[in-house]
N, C-alpha and C positions, 0 to 999 in steps of 0.2 A: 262565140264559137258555136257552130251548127250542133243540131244535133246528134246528126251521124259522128262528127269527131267526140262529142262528148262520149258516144257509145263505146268508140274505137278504144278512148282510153282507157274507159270501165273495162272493157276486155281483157286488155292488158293486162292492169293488175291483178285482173282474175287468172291469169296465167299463170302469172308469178306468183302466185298464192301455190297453185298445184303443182309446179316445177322448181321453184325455187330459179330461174334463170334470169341472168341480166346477157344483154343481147339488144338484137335489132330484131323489125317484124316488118313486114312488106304485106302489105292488105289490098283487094283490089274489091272497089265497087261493083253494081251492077254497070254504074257509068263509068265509062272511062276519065273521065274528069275527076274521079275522085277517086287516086291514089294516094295511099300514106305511105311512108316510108321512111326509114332508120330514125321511130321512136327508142326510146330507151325507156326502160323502168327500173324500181327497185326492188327488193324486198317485200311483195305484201302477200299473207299467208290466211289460212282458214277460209278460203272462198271455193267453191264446187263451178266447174262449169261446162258445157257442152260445146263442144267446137268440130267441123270439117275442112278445115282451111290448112293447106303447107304452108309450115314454119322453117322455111331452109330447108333440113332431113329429115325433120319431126312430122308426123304424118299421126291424125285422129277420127276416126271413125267406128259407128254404131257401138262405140263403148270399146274399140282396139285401140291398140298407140302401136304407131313404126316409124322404127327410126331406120332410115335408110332405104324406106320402103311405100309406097302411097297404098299397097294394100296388103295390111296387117290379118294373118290369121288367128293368131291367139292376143290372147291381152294383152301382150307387149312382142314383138318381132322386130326383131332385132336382126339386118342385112348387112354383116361383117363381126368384127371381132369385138368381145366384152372385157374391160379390164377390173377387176375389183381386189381393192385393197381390204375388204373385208369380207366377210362370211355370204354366201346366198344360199339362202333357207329355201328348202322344197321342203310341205307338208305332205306331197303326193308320192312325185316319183319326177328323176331328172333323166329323160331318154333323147339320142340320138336318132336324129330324123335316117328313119331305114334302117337302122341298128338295134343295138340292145338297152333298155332301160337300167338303170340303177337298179332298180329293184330286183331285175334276173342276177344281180348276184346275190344272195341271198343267206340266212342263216335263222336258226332257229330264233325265238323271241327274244333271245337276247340282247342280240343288236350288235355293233360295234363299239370300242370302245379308245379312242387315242391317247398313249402317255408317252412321251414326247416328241420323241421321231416319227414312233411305232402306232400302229391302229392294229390291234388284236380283236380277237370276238371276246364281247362281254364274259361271256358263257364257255369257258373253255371248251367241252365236251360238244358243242353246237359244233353239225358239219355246213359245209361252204359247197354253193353249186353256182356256176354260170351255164346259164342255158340248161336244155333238157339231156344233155351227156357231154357237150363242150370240155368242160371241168370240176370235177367233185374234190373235196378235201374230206377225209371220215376220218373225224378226229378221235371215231375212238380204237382205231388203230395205227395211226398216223401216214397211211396210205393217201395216194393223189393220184387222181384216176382223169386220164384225158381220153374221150370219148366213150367212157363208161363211168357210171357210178356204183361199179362193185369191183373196187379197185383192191387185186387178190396179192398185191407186193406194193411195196415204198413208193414205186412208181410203175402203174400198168395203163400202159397205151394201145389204144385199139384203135389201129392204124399205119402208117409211115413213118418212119424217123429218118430226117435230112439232117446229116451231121457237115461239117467243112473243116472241121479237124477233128483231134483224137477224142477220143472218147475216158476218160481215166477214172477207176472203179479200185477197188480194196478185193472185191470178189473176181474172180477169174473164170474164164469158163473150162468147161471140164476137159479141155485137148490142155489147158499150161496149168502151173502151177504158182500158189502166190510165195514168194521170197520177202520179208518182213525187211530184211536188212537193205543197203545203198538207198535208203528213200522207200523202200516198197515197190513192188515191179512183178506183173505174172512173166512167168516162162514155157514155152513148150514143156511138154512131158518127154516127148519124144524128137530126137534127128527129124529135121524137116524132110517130107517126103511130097511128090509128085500128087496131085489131085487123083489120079487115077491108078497109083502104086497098088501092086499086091504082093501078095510073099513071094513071087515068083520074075517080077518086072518093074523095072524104076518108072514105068509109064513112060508117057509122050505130051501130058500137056504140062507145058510149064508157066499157064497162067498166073498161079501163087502157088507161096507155102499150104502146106500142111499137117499136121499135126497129129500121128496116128500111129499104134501101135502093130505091130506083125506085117510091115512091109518093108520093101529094099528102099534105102534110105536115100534120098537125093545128091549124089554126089556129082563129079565133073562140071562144076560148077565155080564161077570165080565170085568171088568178093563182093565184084561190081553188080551179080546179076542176082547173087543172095541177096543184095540190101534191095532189087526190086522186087522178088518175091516176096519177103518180106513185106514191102508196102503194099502188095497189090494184096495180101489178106489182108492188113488193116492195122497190121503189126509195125514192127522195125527189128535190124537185124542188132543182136545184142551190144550192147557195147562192153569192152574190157572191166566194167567197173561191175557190171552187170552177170555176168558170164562166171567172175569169179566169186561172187558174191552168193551163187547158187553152186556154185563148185564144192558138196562135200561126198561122200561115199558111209550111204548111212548115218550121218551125223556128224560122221570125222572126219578133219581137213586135216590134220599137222598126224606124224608119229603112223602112218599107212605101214603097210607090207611097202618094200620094194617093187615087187610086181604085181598088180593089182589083180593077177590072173587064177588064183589062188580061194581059195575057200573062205572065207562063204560068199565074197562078193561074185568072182567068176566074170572080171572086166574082160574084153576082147581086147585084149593086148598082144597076147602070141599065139602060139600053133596050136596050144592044149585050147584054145578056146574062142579061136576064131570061125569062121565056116566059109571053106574052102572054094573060091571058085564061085561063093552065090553071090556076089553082086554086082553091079555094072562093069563093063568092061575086065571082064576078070578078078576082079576085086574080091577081097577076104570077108568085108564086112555080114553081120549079119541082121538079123530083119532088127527094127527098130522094137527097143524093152526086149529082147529073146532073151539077153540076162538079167532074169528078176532080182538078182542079189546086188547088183551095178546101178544102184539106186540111191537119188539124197536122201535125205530127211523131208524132205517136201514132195516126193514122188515123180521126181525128172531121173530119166535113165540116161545111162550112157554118157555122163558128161568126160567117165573116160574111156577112153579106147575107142573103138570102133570105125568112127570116120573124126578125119580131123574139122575142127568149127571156127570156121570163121569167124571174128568180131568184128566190130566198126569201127576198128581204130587203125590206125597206120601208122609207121614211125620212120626215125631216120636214125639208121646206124650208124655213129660216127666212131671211127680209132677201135675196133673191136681186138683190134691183133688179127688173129686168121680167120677164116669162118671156121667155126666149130661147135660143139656143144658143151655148155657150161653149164655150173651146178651150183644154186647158192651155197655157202658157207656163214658157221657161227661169226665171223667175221664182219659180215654184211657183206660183203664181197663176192666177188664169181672164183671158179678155179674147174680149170679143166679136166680133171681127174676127180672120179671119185673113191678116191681111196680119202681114208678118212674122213670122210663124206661125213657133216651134220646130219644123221638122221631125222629131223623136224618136218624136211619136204620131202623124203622120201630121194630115189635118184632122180626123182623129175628135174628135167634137163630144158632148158633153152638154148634153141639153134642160134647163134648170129652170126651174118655176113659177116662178108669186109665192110668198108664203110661202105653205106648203101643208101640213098635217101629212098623216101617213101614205101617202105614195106609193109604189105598186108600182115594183120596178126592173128595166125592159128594157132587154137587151145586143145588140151586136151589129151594128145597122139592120134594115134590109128591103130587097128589090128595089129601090126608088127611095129609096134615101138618097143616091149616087153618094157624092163624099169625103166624106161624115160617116160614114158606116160603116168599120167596121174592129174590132180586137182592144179597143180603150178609148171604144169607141161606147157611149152608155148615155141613156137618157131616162126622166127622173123626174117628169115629169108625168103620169101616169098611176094611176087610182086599182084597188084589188086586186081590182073587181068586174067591171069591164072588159074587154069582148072585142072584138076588130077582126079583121078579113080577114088583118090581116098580124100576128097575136100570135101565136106558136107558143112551145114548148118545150122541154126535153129533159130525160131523170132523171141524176144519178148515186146510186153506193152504194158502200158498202165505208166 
């Protein structure tokens, strides 16, 4: 055997010392006469050795290695994807080419710490930052702060917030109120009103709801166009579960006056306590909270009297008898008359059709309902397109 093949093999196994590979090698002379090609070796290890020649994808120079690459800029470059079934140890730092390094996230000397799932800071009290305002954690108020690191709430963002659906919170803002009961849910305070409403004009833009006290309250409005006012604030328009769920007058639902018009509450139910001629279209109503006594326990006005509220629900009246207005009974039953009337709802009355499919469902009364209004006042004859003087609304959310 030549020389030069004797070299060639000594090569090899020095290869295979440093890679551990079994494989082929393709080697090319200065002469073209002497090519080698699909050697094979084994196993041989503990040998050091310098080479510039491609190996297939394996690429070695001035002390680099690249695989997938003939010129490697760091110690090992690597041109596609890494798989590894175990651990890769960085003593320094692991950074994305043009990005942020491992180390920009950051924590006190603590470090991190993994048990099982989970990877915590060693160091409870250690705060967390990426980048120089990106993201901060201050863990010694439990505050997370994106685009500042003097995060002043749970979460304070200094910046934009892109949402693509709702938003759902425990706290409320200060136009509704929170209702603990059906799940939890905020409500308006107030009869939905015009953006531009004052105590004297229902306004003109009907871009969305609003939420506000001492104005003429949005009414001549149907069903269909409350549930988009509703969504264009960011709200929805109550649902029947919803609506009743915040339905009490001071605390109390069951055992009411009869007519809600009465001291101390002072509901706008009839003539002692409506206001004459101020609102839309001749309408009775008056400005939204004007009666401070006509209040839940959670600070929503008006849930009776005033204007009637639409919900989100609709129904179908089937076999009612006549349209008229019925009264529960201890019975669980309806009865047309209230004469002997269970006092527990008060006379609060529901309207029903004849048989009627898909009817709007209004709560509550209006100005002149006197005892049929109240907390289980409800009339279902009404269809979802429908707008009157005295139809009004209100959003919740959460």
């Amino acid at each position: 055997m030549n020389r030069k093949l004797l070299v060639l093999f000594f090569a090899m196994f020095l290869l295979e010392g440093v890679f551990g590979l079994v494989g082929a090698i393709n080697y090319t002379a200065s002469s073209s006469s002497e090519v080698y090609t699909g050697f094979s070796w084994d196993n041989y290890k503990n040998y050091s050795i310098s080479w510039n020649e491609y190996l297939g994808n394996l690429f070695y120079t001035s002390g680099y290695v690249g695989i997938g690459t003939t010129t490697p800029q760091q110690k090992l470059d690597v041109v596609g994807n890494i798989n590894s079934t175990g651990f890769i140890n960085a003593t320094t730092d692991v950074c994305i080419q043009g990005g942020a390094c491992l180390s920009s996230v950051s924590a006190s000397a603590g470090g991190w710490t993994k048990t099982g799932t989970q990877v915590a800071l060693t160091t409870a009290t250690d705060n967390v930052s990426i980048g120089s305002t990106d993201f901060f954690v201050d863990n010694s108020k439990g505050y997370v702060g994106i685009g500042t690191t003097a995060p002043k709430k749970e979460l304070d963002i200094v910046g934009n917030i892109k949402v693509s659906g709702y938003v759902y919170s425990n706290g409320c803002p200060n136009d509704m109120a929170y209702v603990s009961s059906a799940g939890g849910f905020c409500i308006d305070k107030w009869e939905a009103s015009r953006p531009d409403a004052t105590d004297s004009s229902m306004g003109s833009d009907t871009s969305m709801a609003i939420s506000q006290a001492g104005v003429i309250p949005w009414v001549s409005i149907s069903q269909i166009d409350s549930r988009t006012a509703c969504n264009n604030a960011g709200k929805r328009l109550c649902s029947d579960e919803e609506w009743l769920a915040a339905a009490n007058i001071q605390g109390q639902v069951y055992y009411l006056p009869t007519n809600l018009a009465v001291s101390p509450y002072y509901c706008v139910t009839d003539s002692s306590t409506y206001c004459l001629g101020h609102s839309y279209s001749a309408g009775d109503a008056c400005n939204t909270g004007n009666k401070t006594g006509c209040v839940s326990k959670e600070g929503v006005y008006d849930m009776v009297g005033n204007v009637w509220e639409w919900t989100n629900e609709t129904v179908d009246v089937i076999d009612s008898g006549s349209a008229e207005w019925k009264y529960a009974n201890s019975s669980n039953g309806w009865q047309s008359s209230t004469s002997g009337l269970w006092n527990k709802y008060g006379n609060d009355g529901v309207y029903f059709p004849v048989t009627t499919p898909g009817r709007a469902v209004l709560r509550g009364g209006a100005w002149d309902r006197g005892a049929l209004a109240g907390p289980f006042c409800a009339s279902l004859g009404i269809a979802p397109t429908a707008a009157g003087n005295s139809f009004g609304f209100r959003c919740c959310s959460g």
